[in-house]
N, C-alpha and C positions, 0 to 999 in steps of 0.2 A: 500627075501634075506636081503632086510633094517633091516627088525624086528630083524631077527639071529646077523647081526652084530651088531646093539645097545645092544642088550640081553648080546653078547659076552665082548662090551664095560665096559658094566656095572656089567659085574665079575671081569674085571681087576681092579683093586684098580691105579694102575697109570694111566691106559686110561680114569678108570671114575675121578677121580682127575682132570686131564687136560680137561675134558671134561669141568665140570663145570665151572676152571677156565674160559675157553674162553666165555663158555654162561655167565659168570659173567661179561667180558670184552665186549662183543657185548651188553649186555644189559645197561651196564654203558653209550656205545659210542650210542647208539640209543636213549637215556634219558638227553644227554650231555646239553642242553640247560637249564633244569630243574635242574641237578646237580651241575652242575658249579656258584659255587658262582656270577661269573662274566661272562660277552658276550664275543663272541670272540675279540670284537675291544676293549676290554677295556686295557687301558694305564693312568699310573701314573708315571710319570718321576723322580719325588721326592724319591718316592720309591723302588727302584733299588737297587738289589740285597738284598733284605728283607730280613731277614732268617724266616722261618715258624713261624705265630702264635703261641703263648700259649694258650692254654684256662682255664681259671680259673674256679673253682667247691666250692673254699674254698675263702674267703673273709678275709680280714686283721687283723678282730676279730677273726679267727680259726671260723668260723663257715659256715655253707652250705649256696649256696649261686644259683641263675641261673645260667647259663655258661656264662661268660664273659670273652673280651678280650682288649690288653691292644694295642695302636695307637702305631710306633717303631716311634723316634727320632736320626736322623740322625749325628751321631758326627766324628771327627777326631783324631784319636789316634797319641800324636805328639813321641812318644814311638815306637812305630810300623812301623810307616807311612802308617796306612789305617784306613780305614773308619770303624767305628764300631756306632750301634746302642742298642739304651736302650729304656726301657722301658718310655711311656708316661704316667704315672701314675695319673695323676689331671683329669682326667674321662675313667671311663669306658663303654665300649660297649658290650651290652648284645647279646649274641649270638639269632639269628630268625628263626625258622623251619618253612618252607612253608609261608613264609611272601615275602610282593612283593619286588622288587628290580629292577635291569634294566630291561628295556623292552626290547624281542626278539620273534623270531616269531618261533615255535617248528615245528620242521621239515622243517622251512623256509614258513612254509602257516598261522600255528595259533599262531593269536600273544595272547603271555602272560606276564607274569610279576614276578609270582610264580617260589623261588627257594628253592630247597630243605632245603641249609641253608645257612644263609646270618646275614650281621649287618646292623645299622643301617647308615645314608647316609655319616656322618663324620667320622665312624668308618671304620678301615680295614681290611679284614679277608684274609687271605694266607694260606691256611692249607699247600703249599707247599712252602713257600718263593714266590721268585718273580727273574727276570728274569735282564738282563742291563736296559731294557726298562720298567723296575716297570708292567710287564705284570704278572697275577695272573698263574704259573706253574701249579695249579692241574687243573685248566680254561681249560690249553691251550694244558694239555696233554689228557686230552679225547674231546676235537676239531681239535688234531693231530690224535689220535687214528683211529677216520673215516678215513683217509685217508691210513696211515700206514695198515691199518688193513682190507681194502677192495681192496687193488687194486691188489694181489693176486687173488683175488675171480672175477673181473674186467678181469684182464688178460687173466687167463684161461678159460675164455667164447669166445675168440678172438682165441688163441691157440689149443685147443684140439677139436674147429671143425675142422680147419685148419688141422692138425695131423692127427685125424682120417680119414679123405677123402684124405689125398696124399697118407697114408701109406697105407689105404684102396685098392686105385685105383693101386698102384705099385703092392702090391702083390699078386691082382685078375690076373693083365694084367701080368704080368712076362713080360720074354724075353727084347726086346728094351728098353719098357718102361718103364720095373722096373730099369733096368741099369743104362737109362738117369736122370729120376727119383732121382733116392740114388744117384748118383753123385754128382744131384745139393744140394741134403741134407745134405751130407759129405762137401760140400764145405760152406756151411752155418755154419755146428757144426765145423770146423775150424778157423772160424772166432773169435779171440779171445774178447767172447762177454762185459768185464767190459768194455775195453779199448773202445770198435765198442759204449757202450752206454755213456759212458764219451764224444765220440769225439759226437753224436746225441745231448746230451743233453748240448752241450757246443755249437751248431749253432741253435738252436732255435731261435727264437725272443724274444729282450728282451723286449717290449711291450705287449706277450701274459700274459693273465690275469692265474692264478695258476691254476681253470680249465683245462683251455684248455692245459696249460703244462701237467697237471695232464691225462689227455686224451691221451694227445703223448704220455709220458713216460710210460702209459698201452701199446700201440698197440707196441711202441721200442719193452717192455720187452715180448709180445707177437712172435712177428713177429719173434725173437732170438731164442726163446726156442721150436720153432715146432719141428724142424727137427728132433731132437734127438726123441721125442717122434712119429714121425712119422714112425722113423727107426722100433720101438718092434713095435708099431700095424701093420708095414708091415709084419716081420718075423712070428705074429698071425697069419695075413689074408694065408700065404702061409701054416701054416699045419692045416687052415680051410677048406680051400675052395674045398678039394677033398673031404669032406666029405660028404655021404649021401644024408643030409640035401640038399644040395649045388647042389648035381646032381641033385634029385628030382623038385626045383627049378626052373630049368634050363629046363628041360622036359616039363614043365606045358608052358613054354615061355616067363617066367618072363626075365624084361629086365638085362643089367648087373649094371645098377645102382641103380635099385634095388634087387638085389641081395646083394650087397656090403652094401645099405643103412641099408638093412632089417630084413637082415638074418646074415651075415660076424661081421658087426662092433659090433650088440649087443653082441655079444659071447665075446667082449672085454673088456663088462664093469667090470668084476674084478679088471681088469689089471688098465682101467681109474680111476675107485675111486680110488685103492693104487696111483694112480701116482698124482692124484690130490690133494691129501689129503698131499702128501709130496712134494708138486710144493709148495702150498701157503708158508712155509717158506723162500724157496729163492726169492721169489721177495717183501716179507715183506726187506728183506736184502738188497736186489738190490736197492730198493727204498729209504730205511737205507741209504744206502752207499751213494747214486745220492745223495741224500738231505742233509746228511754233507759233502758233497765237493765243498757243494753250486750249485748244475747243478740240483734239483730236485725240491722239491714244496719251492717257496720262501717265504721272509717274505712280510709283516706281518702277511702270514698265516703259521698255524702250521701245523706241521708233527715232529713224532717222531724222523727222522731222522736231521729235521735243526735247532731241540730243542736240540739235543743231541749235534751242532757243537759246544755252546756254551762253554759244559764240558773239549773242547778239553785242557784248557788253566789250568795251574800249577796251579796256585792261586785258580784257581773254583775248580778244582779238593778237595785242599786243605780245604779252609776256604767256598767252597756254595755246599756243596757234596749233595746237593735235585735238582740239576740240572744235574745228574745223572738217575735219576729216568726214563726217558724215556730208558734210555740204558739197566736197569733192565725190564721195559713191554716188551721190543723187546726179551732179553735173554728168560722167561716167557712166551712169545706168542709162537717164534719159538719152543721153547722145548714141550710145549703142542703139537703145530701141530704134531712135531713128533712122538710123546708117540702116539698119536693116530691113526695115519698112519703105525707106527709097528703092531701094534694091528689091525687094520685091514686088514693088509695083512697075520697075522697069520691067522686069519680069514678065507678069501676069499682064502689064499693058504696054509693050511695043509702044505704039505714039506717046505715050507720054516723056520717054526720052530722047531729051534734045541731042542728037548726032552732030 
């Protein structure tokens, strides 16, 4: 069944599009230490609010030249009343490929030195500008990326066993217990879930370290979103379990939880891949949203969403529009998931696509 839907993937021109996108996006955020100019803890104060690098190719005489780039000097526009920077022109800095630069340790175990690309120790490189806090944005947005971009994938490992073993067990057992059951489910899916995870991530501890916040706000966004999916695998489980299969099963003296474990839930995984495959965008979102309202992963660490609070403000909007750019990977991520989640469910369910 894998092989058929990648095969199917990769006739669609949007699904296989998105596709790569993301494997380009995972592979970036899995390489992050090596890529990034800079460590995550790097900070220049001075620097603030940088607009992106230039990189020079052509030298003063019109002629070719290495790639180099020019230090920005910080001025005050008494015309404007803001701050504008120019170029530092009395040296330049040669652009370095795989030359060393700060030290961090890859994947947090191997320490190295080596970055992709980088300058030299007095020079400054920002291919994305810089942040209030002179923090390196392209740094900081694929060391947000891992988080933005895994706890989707985090979640639904908390969720959809959860899911599948309530809905499982209600629709095996019927009568009482499925009643009791979907009750308590119904009164969870009413829980109006932003609001339920704004008031959660607004009594946390404000001593816990961005982990472990990072940890809660997975099991929150877990813990919220079973129910609903527990509902379809019940309504599965009931026009499975007369089947055949099921009696036969049952004859032999298999127990009933394995019955449900064994034979019931696999018959579901259709259903689970579509519904996973289109889970990870909303909680890419949920986690979005937590982290620009300030209740999600805080500073000084990144996440797409407490990169993105900065943009909120008219002036960045306006005169530092690269501080944006996390708001375009979110748009981009989420759209991929989906293109690829339609496509799979044309896939795995024939009637669902309109011919």
């Amino acid at each position: 069944m894998i092989k058929e839907v990648f095969r199917q993937l990769m006739k669609d021109k949007f699904a296989k599009l998105a596709l790569f996108i993301l494997g380009f996006i995972y592979l970036a955020l899995f390489f992050a230490d090596f890529l990034a100019p800079y460590t995550k803890d790097f900070s220049d104060r001075t620097m603030a609010y940088v607009p992106p690098s230039k990189i020079f190719i052509i030298d003063e005489n019109r002629k070719f030249s290495l790639p180099y780039t020019y230090n920005y000097i910080r001025e005050f526009d008494d015309e404007n009343l803001r701050i504008t920077y120019k170029f530092d022109r009395s040296q330049k800095h040669y652009i370095k490929f795989f030359a060393k630069g700060q030290p961090y340790k890859f994947l947090g175990i191997i320490p190295m030195e080596r970055h992709l690309i980088t300058t030299d120790k007095s020079g400054r490189l920002f291919l994305l500008g810089t942040d209030i806090n002179g923090r390196d944005v392209f740094s900081r947005l694929l060391f947000g990326g891992r988080i933005s971009m895994t706890i989707g994938f985090l979640a639904l490992f908390v969720l959809f066993p959860i899911g599948l073993l309530y809905g499982g067990i209600a629709g095996y057992f019927g009568g009482i217990v499925d009643t009791l059951m979907m009750r308590f489910a119904e009164a969870v899916m009413s829980i109006p879930s932003f609001y339920l995870l704004i008031i959660l991530a607004s009594i946390l501890p404000s001593g816990m370290t961005s982990i472990q916040r990072f940890m809660l706000i997975v099991i929150i966004l877990a813990l919220i979103g079973w129910a609903g999916f527990a509902r379809v695998v019940r309504g599965m489980v009931l026009s499975i379990k007369n089947q055949e299969f099921i009696q036969a099963a049952k004859s032999i003296g298999a127990s009933r939880l394995r019955i449900i474990i064994k034979h019931i839930l696999p018959q579901t995984a259709s259903f689970v891949i579509v519904a996973m495959t289109l889970s990870v965008p909303s909680y890419i979102l949920s986690e979005s949203g937590l982290s620009f309202l300030g209740l999600g992963i805080q500073q000084p660490d990144a996440s797409w969403g407490n990169m993105l609070k900065e943009a909120q403000e008219y002036t960045n909007i306006i005169y530092r529009p690269w501080l944006l750019t996390p708001g375009f990977l979110i748009f981009v991520a989420v759209l991929s998931f989906n293109l690829i989640g339609d496509t799979i469910r044309d896939v795995l369910d024939p009637k669902s696509k309109v011919r």
